[in-house]
mmCIF file of the C-alpha atoms, coordinates in Angstrom:
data_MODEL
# 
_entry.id   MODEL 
# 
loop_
_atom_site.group_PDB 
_atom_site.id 
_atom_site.type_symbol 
_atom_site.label_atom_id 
_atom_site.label_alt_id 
_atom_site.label_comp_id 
_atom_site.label_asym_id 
_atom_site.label_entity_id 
_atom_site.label_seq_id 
_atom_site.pdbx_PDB_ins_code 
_atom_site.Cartn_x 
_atom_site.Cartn_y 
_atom_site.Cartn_z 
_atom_site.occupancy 
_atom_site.B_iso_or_equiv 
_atom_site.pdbx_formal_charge 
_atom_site.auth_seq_id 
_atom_site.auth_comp_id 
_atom_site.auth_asym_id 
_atom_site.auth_atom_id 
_atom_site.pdbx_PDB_model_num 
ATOM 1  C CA . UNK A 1 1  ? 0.000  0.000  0.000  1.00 0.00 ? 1  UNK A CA 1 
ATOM 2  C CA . UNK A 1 2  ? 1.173  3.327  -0.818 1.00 0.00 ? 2  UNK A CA 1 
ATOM 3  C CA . UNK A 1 3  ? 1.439  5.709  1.899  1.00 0.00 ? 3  UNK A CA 1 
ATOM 4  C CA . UNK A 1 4  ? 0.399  9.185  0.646  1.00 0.00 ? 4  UNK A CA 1 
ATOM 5  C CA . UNK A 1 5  ? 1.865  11.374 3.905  1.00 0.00 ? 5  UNK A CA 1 
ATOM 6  C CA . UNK A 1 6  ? 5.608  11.490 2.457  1.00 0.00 ? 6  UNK A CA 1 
ATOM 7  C CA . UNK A 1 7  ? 5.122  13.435 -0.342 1.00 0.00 ? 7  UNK A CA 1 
ATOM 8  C CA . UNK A 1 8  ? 2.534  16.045 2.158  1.00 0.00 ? 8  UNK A CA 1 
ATOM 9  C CA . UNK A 1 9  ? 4.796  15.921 4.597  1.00 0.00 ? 9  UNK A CA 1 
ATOM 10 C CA . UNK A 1 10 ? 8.046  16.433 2.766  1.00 0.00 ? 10 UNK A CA 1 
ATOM 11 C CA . UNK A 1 11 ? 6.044  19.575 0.873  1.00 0.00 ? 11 UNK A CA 1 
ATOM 12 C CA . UNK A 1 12 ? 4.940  21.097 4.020  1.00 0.00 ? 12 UNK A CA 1 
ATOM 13 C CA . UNK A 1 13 ? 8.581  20.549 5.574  1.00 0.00 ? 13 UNK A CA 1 
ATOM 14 C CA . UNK A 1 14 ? 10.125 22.853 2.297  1.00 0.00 ? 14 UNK A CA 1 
ATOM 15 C CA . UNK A 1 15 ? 7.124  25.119 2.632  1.00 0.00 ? 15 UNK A CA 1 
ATOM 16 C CA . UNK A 1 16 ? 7.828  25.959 6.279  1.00 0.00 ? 16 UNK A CA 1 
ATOM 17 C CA . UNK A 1 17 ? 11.399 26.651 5.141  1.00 0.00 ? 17 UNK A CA 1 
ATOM 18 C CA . UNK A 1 18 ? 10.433 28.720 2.495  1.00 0.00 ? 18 UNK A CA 1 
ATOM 19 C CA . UNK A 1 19 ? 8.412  30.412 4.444  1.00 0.00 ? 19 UNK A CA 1 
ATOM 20 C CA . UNK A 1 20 ? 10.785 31.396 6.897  1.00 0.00 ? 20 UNK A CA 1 
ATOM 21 C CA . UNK A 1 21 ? 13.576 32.182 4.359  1.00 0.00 ? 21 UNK A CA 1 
ATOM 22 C CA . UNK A 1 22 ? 11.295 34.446 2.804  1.00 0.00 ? 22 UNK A CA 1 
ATOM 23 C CA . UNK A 1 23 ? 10.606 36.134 6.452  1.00 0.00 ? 23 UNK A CA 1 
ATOM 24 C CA . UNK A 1 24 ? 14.370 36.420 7.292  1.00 0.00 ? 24 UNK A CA 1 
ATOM 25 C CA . UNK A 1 25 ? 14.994 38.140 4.129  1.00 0.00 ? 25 UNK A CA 1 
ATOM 26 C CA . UNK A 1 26 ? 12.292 40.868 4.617  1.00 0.00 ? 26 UNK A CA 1 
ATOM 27 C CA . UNK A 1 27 ? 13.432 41.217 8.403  1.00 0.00 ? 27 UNK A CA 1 
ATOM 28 C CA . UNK A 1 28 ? 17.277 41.627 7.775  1.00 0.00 ? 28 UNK A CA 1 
ATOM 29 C CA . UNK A 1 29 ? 16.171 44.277 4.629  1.00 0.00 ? 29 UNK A CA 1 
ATOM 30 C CA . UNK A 1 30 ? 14.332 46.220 6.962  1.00 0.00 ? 30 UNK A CA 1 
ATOM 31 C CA . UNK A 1 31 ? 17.537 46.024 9.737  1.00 0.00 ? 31 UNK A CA 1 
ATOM 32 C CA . UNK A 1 32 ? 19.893 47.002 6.780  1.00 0.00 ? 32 UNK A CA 1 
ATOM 33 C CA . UNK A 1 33 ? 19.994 50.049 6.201  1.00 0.00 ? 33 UNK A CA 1 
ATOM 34 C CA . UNK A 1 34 ? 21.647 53.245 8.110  1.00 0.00 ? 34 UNK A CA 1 
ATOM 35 C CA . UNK A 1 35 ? 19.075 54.873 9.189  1.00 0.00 ? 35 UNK A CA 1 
ATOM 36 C CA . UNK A 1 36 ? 17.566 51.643 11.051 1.00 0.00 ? 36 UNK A CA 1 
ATOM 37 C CA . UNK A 1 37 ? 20.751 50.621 13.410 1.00 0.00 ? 37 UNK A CA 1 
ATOM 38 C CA . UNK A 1 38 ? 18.244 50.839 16.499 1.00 0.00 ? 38 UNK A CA 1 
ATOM 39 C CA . UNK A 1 39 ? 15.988 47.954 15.171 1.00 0.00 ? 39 UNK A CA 1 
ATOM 40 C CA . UNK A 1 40 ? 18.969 45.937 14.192 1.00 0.00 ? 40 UNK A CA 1 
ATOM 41 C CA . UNK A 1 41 ? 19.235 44.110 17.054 1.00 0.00 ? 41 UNK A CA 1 
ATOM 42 C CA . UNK A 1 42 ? 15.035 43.486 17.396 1.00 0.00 ? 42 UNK A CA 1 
ATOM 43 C CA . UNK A 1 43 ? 15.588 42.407 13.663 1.00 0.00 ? 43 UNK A CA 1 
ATOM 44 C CA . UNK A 1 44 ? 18.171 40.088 14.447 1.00 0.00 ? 44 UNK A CA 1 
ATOM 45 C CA . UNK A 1 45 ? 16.264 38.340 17.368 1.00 0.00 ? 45 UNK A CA 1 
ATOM 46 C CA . UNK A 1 46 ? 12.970 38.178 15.494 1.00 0.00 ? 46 UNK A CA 1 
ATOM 47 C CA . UNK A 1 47 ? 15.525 36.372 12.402 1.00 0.00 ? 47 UNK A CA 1 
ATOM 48 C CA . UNK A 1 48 ? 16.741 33.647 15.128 1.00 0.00 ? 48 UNK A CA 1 
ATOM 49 C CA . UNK A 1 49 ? 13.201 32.938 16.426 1.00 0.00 ? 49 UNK A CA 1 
ATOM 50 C CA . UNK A 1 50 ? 11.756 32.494 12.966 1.00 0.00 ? 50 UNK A CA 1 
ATOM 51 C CA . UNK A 1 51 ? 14.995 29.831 11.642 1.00 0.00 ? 51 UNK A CA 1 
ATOM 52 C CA . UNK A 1 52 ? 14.486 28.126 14.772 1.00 0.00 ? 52 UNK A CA 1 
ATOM 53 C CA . UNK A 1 53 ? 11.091 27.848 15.267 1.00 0.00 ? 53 UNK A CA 1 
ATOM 54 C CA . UNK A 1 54 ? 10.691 26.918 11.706 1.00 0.00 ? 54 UNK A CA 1 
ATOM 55 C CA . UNK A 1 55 ? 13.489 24.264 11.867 1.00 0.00 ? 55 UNK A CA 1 
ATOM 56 C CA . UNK A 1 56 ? 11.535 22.878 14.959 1.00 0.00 ? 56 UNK A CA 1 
ATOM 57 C CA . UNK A 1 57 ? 8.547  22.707 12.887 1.00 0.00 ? 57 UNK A CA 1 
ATOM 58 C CA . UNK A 1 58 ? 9.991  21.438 9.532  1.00 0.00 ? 58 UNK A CA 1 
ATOM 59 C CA . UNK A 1 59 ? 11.877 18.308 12.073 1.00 0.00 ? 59 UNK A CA 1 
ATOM 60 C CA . UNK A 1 60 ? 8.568  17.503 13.935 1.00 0.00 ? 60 UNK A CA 1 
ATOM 61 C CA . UNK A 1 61 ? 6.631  17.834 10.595 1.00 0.00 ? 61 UNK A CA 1 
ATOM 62 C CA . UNK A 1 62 ? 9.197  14.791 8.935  1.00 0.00 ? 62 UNK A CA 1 
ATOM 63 C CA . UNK A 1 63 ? 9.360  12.958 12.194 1.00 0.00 ? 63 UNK A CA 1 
ATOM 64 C CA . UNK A 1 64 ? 5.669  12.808 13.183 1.00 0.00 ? 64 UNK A CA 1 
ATOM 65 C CA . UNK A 1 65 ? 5.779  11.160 8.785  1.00 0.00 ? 65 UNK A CA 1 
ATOM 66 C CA . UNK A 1 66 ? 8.711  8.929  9.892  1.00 0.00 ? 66 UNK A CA 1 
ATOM 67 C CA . UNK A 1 67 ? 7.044  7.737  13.092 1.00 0.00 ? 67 UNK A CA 1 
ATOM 68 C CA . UNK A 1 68 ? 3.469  7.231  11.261 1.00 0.00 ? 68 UNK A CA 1 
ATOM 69 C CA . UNK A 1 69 ? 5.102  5.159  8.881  1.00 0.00 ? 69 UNK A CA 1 
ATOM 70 C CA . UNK A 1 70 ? 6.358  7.676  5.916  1.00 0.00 ? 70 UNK A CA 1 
ATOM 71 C CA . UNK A 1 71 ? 8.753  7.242  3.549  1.00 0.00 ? 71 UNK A CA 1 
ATOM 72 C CA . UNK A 1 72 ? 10.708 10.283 3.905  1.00 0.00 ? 72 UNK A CA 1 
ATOM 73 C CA . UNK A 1 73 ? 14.272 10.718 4.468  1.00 0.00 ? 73 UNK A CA 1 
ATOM 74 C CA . UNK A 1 74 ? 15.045 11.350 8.193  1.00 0.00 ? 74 UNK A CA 1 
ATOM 75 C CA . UNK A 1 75 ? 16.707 14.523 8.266  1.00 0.00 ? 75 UNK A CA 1 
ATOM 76 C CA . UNK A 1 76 ? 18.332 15.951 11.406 1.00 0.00 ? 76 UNK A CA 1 
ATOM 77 C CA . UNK A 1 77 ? 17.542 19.522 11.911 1.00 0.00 ? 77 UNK A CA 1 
ATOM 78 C CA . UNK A 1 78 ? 19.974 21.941 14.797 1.00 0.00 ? 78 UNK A CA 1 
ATOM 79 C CA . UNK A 1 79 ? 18.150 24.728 15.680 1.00 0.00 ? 79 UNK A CA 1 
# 
């Protein structure tokens, strides 16, 4: 029987990711420039939160597959 939670699982994994790359991008933009060195360090706090809260969600998303019998490749994740 073909277990259809990999490939879900697997796309929601890369989606989170994306999602969060996209949201680090915006957030270190905004801390960039001259004119905004007293949000810098706010920027750079909210850019650890969202890579590790998103790597904590992209590793539970492939282990709960993994553990439920998925087919995807168990990937370590270090927040």
């Amino acid at each position: 029987m073909h277990n259809k939670t990999t490939p879900d699982a697997a796309a929601a994994a890369l989606t989170t990711l994306m999602h969060a790359l996209i949201d680090i991008e915006c957030t270190a933009e905004l801390a960039q420039g001259e004119e905004q060195k007293d949000r810098t360090q706010f920027a750079l706090e909210c850019i650890r939160y969202i890579a590790t809260r998103s790597l904590n969600d992209a590793k539970n998303i492939l282990v709960a597959d993994y553990e439920n019998g998925g087919l995807c490749v168990m990937i370590v994740l270090i927040p």
